[in-house]
MARDRENVEX-471465 format. One record per residue: residue number from 1; residue in one letter; z negated, y, x negated of N, C-alpha, C in turn. Coordinates in pm, whole numbers, plus 50000, padded with zeros to 5 digits. Example, Ala and Ser with C-alpha at 12.3 -4.5 7.8 and 13.67 -1.06 7.14 Angstrom:
<pts>
1; a; 49220; 49431; 48681; 49220; 49550; 48770; 49220; 49670; 48680
2; s; 49292; 49775; 48715; 49286; 49894; 48633; 49213; 50003; 48710
</pts>
This chain:
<pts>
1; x; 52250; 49389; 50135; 52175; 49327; 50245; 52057; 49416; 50284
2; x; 52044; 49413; 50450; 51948; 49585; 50440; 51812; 49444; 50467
3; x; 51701; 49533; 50389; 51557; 49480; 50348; 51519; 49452; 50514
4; x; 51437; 49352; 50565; 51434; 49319; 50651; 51276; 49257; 50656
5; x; 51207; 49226; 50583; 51089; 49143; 50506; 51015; 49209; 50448
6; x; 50848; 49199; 50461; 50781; 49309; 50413; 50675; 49192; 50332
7; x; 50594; 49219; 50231; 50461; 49147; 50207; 50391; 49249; 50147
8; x; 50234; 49245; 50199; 50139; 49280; 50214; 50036; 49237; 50171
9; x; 49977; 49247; 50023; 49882; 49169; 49963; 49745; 49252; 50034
10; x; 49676; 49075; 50047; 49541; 49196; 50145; 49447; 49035; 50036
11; x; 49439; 49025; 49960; 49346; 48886; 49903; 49237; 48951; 49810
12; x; 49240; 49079; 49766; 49137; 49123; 49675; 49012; 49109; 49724
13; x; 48915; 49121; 49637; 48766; 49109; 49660; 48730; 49202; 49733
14; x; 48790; 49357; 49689; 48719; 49466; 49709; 48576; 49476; 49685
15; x; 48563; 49442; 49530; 48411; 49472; 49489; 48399; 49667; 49486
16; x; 48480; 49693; 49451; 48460; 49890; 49461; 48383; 49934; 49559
17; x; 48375; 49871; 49703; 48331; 49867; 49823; 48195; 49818; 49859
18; x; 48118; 49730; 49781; 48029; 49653; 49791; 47953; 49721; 49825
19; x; 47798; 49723; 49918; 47821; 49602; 50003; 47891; 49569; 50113
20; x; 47951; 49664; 50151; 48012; 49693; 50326; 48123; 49567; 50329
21; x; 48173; 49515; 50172; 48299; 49433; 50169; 48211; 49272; 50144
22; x; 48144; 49271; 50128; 48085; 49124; 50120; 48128; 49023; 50246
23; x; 48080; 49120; 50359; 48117; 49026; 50488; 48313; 49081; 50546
24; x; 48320; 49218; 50540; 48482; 49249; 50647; 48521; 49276; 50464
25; x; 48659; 49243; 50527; 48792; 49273; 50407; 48773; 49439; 50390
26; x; 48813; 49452; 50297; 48810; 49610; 50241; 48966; 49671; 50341
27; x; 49065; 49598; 50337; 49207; 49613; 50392; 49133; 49644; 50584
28; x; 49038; 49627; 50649; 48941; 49686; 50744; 48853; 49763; 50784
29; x; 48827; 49830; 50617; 48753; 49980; 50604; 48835; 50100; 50738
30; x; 48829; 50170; 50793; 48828; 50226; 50909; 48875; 50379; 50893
31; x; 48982; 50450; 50846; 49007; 50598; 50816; 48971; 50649; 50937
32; x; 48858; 50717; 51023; 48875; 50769; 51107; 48795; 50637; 51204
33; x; 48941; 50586; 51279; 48905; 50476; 51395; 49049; 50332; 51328
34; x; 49092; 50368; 51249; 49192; 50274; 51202; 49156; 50206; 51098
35; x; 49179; 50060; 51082; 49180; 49994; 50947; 49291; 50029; 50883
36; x; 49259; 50075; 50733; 49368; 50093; 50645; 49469; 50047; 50625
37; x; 49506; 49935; 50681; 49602; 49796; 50648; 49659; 49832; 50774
38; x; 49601; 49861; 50907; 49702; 49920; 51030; 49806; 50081; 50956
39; x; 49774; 50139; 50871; 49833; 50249; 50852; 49974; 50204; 50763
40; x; 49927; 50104; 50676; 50008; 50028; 50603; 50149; 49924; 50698
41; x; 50100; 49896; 50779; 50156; 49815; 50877; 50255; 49895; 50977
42; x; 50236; 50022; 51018; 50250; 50143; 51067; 50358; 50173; 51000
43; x; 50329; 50194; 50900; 50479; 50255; 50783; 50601; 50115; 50749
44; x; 50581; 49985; 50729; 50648; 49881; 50749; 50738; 49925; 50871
45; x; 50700; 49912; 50969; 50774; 49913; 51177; 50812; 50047; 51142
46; x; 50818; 50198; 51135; 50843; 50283; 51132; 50989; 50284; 50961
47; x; 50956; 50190; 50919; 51104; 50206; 50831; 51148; 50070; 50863
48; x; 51192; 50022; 50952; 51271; 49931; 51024; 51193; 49772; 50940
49; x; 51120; 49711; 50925; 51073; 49615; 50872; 51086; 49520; 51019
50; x; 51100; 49404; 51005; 51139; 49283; 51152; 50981; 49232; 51107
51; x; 50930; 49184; 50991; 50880; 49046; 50972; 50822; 49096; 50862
52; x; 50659; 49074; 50892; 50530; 49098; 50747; 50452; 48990; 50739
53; x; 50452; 48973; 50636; 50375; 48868; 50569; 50274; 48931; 50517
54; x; 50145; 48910; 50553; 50030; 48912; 50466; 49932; 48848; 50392
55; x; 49958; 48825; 50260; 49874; 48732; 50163; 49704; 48752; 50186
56; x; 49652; 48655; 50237; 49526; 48685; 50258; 49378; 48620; 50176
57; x; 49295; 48579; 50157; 49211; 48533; 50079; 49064; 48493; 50221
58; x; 48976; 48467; 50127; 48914; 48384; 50169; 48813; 48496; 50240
59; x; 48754; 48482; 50353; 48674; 48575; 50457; 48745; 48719; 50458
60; x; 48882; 48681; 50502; 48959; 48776; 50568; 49039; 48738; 50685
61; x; 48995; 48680; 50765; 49009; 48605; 50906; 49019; 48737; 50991
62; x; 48936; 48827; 50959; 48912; 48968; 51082; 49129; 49049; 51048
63; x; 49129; 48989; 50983; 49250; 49086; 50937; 49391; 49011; 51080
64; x; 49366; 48843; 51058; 49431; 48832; 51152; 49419; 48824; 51298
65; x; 49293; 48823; 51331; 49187; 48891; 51421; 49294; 49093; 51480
66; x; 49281; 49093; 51378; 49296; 49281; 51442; 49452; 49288; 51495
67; x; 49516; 49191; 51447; 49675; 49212; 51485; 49688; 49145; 51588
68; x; 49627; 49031; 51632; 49658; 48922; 51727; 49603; 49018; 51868
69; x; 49691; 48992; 51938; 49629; 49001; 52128; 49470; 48982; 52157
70; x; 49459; 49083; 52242; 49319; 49036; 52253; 49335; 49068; 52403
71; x; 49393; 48933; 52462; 49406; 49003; 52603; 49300; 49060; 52697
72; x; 49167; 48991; 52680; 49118; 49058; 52806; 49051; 49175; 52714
73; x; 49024; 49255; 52612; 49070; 49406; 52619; 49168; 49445; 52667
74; x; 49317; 49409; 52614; 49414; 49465; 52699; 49408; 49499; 52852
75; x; 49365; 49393; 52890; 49363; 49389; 53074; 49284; 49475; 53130
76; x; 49153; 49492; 53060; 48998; 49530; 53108; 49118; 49704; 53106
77; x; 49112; 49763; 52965; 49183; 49854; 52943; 49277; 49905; 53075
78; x; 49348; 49828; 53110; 49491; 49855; 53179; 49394; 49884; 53311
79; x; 49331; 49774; 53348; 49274; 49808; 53489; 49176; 49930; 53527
80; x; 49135; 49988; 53369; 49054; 50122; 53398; 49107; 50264; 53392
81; x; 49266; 50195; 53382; 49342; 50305; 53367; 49353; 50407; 53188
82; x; 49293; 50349; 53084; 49294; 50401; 52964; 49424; 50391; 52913
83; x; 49536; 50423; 52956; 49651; 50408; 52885; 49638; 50415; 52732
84; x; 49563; 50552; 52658; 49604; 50596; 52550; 49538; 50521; 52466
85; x; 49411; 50414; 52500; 49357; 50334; 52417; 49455; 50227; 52433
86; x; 49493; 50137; 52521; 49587; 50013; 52539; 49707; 50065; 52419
87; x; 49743; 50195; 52448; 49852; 50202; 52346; 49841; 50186; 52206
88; x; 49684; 50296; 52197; 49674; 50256; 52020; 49634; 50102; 52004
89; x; 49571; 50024; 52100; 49588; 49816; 52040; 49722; 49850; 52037
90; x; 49798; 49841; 52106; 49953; 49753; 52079; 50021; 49853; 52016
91; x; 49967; 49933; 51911; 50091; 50046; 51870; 50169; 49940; 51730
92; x; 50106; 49818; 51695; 50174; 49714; 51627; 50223; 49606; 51685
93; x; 50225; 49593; 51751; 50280; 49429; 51859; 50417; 49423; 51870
94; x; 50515; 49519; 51792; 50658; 49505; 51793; 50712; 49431; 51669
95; x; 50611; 49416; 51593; 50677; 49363; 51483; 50581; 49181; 51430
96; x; 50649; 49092; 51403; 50624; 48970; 51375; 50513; 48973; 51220
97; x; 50428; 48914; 51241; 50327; 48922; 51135; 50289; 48779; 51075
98; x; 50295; 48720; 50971; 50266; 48602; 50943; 50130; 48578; 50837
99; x; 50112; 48510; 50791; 49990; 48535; 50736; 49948; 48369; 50648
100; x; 49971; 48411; 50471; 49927; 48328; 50388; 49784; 48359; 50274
101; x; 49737; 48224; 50238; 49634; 48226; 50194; 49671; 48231; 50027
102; x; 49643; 48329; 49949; 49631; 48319; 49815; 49522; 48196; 49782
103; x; 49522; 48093; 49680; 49383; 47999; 49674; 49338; 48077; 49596
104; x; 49390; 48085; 49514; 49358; 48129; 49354; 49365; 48288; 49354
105; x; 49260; 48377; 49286; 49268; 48497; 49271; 49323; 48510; 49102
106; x; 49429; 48515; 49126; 49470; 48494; 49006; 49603; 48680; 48922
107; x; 49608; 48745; 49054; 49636; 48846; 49065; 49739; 48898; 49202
108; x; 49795; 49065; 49140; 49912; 49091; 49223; 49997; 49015; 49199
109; x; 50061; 49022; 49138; 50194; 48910; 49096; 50187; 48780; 49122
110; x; 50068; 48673; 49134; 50086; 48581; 49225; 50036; 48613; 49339
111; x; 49989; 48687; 49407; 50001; 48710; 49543; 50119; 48686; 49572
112; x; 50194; 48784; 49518; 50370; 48811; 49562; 50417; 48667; 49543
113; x; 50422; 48590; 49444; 50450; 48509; 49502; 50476; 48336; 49533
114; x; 50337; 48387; 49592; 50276; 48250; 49726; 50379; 48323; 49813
115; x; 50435; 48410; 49812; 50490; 48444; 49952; 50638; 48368; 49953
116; x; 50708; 48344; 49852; 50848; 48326; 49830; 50920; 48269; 49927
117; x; 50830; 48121; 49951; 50909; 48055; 50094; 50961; 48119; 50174
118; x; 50835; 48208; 50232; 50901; 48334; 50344; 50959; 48416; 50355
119; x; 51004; 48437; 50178; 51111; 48560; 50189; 51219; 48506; 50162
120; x; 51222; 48354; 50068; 51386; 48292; 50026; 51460; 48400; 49966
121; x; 51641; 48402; 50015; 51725; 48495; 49884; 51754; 48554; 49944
122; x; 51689; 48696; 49954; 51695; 48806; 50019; 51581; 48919; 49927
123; x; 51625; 49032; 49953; 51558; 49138; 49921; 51429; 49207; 50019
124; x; 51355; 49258; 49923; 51224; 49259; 50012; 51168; 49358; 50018
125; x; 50995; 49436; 50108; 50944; 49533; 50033; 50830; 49505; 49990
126; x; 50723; 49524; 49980; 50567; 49524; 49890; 50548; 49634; 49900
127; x; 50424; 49646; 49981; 50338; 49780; 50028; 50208; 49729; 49978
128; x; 50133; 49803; 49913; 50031; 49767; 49855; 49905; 49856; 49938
129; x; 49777; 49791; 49987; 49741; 49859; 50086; 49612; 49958; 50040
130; x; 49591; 49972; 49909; 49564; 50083; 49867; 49613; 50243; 49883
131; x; 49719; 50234; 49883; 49756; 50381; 49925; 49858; 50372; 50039
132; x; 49793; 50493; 50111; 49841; 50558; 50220; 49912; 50675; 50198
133; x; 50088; 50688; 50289; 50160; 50768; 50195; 50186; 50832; 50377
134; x; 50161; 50943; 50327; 50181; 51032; 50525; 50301; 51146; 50441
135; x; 50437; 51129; 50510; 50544; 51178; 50514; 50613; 51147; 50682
136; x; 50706; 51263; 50744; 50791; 51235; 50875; 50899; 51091; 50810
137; x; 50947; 51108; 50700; 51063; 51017; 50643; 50964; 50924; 50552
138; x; 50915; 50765; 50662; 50847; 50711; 50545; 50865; 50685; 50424
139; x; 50757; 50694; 50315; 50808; 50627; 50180; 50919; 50499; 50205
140; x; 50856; 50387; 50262; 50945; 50273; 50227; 51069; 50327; 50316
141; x; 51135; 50395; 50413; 51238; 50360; 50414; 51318; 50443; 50339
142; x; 51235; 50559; 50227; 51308; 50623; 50157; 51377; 50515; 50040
143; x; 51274; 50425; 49953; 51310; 50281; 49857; 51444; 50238; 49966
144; x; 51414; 50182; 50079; 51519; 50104; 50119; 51632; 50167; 50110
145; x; 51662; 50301; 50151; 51792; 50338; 50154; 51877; 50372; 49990
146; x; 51766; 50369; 49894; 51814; 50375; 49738; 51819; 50210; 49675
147; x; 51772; 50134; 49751; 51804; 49998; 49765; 51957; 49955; 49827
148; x; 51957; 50009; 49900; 52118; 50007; 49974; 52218; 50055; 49903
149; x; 52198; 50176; 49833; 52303; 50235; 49716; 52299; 50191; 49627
150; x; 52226; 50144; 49579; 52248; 50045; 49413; 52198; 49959; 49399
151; x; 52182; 49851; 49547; 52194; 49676; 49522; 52100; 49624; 49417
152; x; 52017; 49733; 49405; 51887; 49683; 49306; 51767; 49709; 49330
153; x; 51680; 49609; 49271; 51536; 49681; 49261; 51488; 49813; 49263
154; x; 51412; 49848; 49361; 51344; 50005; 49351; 51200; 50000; 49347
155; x; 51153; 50039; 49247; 50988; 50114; 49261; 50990; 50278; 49309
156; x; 50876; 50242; 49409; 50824; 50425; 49401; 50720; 50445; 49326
157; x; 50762; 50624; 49286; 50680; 50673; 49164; 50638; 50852; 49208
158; x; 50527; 50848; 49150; 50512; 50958; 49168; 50430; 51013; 49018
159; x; 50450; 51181; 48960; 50388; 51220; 48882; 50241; 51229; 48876
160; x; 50187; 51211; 48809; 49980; 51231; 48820; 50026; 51306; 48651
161; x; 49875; 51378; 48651; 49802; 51422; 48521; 49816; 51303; 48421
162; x; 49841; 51392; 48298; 49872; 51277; 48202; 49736; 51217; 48192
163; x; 49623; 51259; 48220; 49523; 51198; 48189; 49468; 51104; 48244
164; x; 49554; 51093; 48373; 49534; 50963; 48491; 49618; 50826; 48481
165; x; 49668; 50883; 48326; 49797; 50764; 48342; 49772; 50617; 48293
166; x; 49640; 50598; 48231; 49551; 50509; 48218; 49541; 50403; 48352
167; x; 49525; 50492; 48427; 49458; 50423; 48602; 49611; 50302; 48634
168; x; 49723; 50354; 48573; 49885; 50314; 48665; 49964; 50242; 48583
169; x; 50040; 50171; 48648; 50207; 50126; 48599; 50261; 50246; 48580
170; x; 50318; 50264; 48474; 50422; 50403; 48436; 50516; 50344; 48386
171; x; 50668; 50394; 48412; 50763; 50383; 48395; 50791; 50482; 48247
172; x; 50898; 50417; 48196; 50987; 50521; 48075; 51112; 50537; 48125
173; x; 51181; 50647; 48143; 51244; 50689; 48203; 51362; 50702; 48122
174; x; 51507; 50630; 48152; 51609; 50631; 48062; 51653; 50769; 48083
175; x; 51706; 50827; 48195; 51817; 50874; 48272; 51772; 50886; 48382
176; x; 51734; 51073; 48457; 51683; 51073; 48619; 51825; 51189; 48648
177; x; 51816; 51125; 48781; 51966; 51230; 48874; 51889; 51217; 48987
178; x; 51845; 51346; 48975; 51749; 51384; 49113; 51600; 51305; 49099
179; x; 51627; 51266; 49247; 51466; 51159; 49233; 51486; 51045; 49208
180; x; 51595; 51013; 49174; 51674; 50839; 49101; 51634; 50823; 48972
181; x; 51560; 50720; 48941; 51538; 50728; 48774; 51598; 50554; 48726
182; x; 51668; 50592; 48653; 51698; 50467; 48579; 51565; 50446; 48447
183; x; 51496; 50350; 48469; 51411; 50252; 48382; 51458; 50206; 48203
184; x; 51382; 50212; 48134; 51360; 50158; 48021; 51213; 50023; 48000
185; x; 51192; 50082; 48079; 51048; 50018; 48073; 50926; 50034; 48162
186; x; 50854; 49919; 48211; 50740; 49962; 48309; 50638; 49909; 48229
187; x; 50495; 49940; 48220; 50395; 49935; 48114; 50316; 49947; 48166
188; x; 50221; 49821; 48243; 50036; 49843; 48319; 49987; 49886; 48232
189; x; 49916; 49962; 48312; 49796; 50080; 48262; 49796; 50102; 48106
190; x; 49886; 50192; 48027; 49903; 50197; 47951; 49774; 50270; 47856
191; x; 49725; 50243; 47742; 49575; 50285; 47706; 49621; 50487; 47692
192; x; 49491; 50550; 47690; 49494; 50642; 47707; 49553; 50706; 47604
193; x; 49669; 50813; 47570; 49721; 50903; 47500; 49850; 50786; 47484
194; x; 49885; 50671; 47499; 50047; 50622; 47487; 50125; 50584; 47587
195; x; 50097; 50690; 47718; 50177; 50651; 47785; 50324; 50671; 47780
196; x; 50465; 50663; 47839; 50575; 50711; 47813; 50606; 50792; 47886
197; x; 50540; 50847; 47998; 50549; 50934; 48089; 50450; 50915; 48166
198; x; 50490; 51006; 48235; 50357; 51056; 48374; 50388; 51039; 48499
199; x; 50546; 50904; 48506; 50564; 50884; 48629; 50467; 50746; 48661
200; x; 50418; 50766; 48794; 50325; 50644; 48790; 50334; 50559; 48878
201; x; 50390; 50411; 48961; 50353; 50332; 49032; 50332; 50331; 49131
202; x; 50379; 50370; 49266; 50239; 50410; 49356; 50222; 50280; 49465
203; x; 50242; 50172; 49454; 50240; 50069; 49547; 50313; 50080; 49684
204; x; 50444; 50093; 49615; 50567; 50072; 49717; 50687; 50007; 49633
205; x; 50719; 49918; 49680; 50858; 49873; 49620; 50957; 49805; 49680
206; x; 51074; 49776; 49652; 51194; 49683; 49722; 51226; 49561; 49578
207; x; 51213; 49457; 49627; 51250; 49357; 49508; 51350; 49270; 49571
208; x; 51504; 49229; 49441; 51539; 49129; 49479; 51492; 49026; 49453
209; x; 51508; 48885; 49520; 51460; 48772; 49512; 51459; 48686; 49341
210; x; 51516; 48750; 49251; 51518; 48721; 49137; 51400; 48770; 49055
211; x; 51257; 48864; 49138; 51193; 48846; 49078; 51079; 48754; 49080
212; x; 51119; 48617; 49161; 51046; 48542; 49176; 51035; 48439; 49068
213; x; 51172; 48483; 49020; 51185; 48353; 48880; 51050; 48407; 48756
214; x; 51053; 48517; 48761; 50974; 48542; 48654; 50833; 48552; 48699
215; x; 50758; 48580; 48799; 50669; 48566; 48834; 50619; 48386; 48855
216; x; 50673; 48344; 48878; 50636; 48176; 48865; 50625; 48102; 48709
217; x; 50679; 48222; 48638; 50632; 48150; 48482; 50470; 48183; 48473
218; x; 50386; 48256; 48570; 50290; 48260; 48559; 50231; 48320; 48394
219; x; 50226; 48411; 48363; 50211; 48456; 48256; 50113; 48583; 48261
220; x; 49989; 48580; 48181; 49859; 48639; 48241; 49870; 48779; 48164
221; x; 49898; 48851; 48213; 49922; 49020; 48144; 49742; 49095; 48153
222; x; 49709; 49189; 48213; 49596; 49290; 48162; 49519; 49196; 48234
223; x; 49425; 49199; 48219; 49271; 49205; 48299; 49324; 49011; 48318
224; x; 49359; 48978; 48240; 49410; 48825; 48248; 49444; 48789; 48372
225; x; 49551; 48807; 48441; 49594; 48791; 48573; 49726; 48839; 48566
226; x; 49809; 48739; 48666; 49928; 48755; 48633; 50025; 48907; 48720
227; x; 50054; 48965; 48626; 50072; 49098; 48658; 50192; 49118; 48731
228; x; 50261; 49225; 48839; 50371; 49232; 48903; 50451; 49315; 48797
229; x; 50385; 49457; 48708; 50464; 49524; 48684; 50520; 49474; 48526
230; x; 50489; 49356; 48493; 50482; 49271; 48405; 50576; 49194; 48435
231; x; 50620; 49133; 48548; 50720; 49047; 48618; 50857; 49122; 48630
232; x; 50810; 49301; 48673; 50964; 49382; 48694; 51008; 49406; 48606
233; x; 50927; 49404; 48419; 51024; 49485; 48351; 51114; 49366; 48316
234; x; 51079; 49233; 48297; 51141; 49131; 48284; 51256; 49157; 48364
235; x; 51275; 49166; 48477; 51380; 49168; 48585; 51453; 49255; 48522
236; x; 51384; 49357; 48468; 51467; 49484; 48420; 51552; 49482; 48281
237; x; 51493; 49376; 48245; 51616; 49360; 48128; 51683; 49244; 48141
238; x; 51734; 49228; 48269; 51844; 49133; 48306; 51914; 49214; 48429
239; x; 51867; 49275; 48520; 51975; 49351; 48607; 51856; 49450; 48619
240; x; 51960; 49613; 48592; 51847; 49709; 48645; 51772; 49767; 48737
241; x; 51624; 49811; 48721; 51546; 49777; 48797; 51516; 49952; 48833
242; x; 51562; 50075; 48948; 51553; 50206; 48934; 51378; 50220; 49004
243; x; 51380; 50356; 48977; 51256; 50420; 49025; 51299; 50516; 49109
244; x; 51223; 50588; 49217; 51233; 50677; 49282; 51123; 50733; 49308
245; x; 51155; 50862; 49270; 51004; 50976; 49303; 51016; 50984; 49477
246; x; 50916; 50956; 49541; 50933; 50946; 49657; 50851; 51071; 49722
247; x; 50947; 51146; 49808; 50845; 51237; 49873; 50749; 51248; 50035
248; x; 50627; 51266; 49980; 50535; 51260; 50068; 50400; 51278; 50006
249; x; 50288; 51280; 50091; 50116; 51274; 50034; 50040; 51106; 50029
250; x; 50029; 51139; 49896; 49988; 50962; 49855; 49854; 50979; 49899
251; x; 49725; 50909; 49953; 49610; 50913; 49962; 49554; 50727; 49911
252; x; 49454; 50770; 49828; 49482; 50671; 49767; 49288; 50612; 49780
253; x; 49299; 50472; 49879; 49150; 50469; 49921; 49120; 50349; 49882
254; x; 49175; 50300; 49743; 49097; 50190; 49642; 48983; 50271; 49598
255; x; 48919; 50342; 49651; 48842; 50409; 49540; 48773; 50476; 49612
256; x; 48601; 50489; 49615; 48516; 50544; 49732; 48565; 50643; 49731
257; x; 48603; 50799; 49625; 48604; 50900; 49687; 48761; 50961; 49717
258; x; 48810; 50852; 49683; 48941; 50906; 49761; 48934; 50877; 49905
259; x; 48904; 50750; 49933; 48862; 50679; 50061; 48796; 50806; 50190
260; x; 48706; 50868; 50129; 48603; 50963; 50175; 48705; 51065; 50198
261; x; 48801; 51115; 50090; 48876; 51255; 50062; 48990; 51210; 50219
262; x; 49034; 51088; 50195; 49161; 51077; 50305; 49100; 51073; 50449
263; x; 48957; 51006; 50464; 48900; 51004; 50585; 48862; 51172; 50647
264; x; 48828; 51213; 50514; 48792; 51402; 50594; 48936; 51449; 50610
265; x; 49016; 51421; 50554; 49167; 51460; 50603; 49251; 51454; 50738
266; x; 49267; 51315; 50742; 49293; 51201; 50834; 49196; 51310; 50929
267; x; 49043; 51303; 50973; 49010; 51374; 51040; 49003; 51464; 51104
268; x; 49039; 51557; 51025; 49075; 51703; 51009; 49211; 51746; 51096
269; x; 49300; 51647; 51124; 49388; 51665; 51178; 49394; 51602; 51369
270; x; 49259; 51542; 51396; 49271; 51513; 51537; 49208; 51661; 51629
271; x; 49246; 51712; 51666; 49188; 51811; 51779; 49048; 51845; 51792
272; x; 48999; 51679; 51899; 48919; 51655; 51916; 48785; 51653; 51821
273; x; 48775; 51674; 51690; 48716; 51670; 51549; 48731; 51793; 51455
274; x; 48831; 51860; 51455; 48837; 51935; 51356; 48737; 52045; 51310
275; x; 48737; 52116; 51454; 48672; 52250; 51473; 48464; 52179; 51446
276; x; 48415; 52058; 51490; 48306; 51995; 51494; 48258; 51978; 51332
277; x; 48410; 51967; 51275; 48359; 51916; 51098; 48398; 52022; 51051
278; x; 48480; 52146; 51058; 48476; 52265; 50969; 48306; 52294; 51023
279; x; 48284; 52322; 51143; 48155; 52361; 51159; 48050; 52328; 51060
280; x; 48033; 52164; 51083; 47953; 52061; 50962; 47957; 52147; 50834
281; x; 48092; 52162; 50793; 48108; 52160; 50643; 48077; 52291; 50629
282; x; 48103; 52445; 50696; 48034; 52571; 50690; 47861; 52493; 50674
283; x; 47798; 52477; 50755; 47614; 52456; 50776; 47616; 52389; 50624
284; x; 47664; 52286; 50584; 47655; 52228; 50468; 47627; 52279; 50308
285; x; 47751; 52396; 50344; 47813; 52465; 50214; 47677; 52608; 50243
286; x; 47643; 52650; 50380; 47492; 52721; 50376; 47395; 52680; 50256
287; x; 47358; 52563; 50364; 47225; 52498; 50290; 47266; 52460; 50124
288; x; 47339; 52439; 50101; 47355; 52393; 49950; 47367; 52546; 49872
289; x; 47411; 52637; 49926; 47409; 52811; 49917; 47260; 52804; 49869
290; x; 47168; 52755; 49943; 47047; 52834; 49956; 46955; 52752; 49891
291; x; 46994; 52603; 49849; 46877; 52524; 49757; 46945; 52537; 49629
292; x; 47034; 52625; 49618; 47084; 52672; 49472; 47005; 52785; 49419
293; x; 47020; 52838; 49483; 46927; 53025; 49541; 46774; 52983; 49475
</pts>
């Protein structure tokens, strides 16, 4: 059955962010001129997704705010002739967006699923809106199409420094053929020096609807909250659950200075900016030359 259904946990606090996140959702932090959660949303419609659900929490109203019509911008827009702004509002308006309230912060894994109603027995994806993955062949529709060949669960994974493997879900790896990895085991944030590898998590996945059974036993894994990658290995020792090293650039903006690292990136690549911030960053790398001196 080709994946058709997307969910989108946007309910975290985003204390990492504080204070800027007290009042707007962190999933509204701005790469550039975009909220992060539009880039996320972006990659859903661009690997054929119909229908997103986004789990939302409490003073994150702006989130369904940014997707909804705002006609008289639209109009004002149209009548001044700004095509290329009217386009970037509606560069999401092709795809159906729904939108539930987590009550309880109780984790990822019940985020996922409060959503169940809306996904029923069907297979799904989970984009996690921490990382931003810029490839021509998106990540998710790379999962979906290894979803299509073996009628199972897919996580994407990518290698980090063994010394980062603390930060991730890491997989143990039975058996890899190519970028296909057959699973032994998935293990949150495993303590430092036991991990089983250095493949890590990266908040993309395809799940069948059978991992809802185990996530509703509600069962409180790390940081006492009920965990997702805690829910898959379960799945995984009843029908197997593969991994795929997925290729592309992960940017990963849970975290101020990645946030900062993807925004000078992201930047770096509009025209209009580039040549203005190499400039910046030459005068910069001067003066810091010279109060070293």
């Amino acid at each position: 059955m080709q994946v058709k259904k997307a969910i989108i946990p946007a309910a975290g606090l985003g204390t990492r962010f504080l204070p800027a996140t007290k009042a707007m959702p962190k999933e509204m932090l701005p790469i550039v001129d975009k909220p992060t959660i539009q880039y996320i949303v972006e990659e859903a419609i661009a690997s054929g997704i119909e229908d997103i659900i986004i789990v939302t929490g409490k003073g994150k109203r702006a989130i369904e705010d940014h997707f909804d019509h705002a006609f008289e911008l639209e109009d004002t827009l149209l009548k001044k002739g700004k095509t290329d702004m009217l386009d970037s509002v509606l560069e999401t308006s092709n795809v159906e967006i729904h939108y539930i309230r987590q009550k309880e912060p109780l984790g990822l894994g019940h985020a996922i699923w409060s959503a169940r109603r809306f996904i029923g027995n069907e297979p799904f994806a989970v984009l996690l809106g921490d990382d931003i993955v810029e490839n021509e062949d998106p990540c998710l529709a790379q999962l979906m199409r290894q979803n299509e060949l073996t009628g199972k669960s897919v996580i994407g994974v990518q290698q980090v420094p063994e010394e980062e493997t603390h930060r991730y879900g890491i997989i143990d790896p039975v058996s890899i053929d190519g970028k296909l990895i057959k699973v032994d085991k998935f293990v949150e944030k495993p303590e430092a020096g036991t991990a089983p590898s250095n493949y890590a998590i990266m908040g993309r996945y395809i799940l069948t609807p059978e991992i809802f059974e185990f996530l509703g036993q509600h069962q409180l894994g790390a940081g006492g909250e009920i965990q997702l990658t805690d829910a898959i290995q379960k799945l995984n020792e009843v029908q197997s659950v593969y991994a795929y090293e997925f290729e592309g650039r992960r940017f990963d903006v849970g975290e101020k200075f990645g946030f900062i690292e993807t925004t000078i990136e992201f930047a770096l690549k509009r025209p209009e900016l580039r040549d203005r911030l190499l400039k910046l960053f030459e005068e910069k790398l001067k003066e810091s030359y010279i109060e070293e001196k």
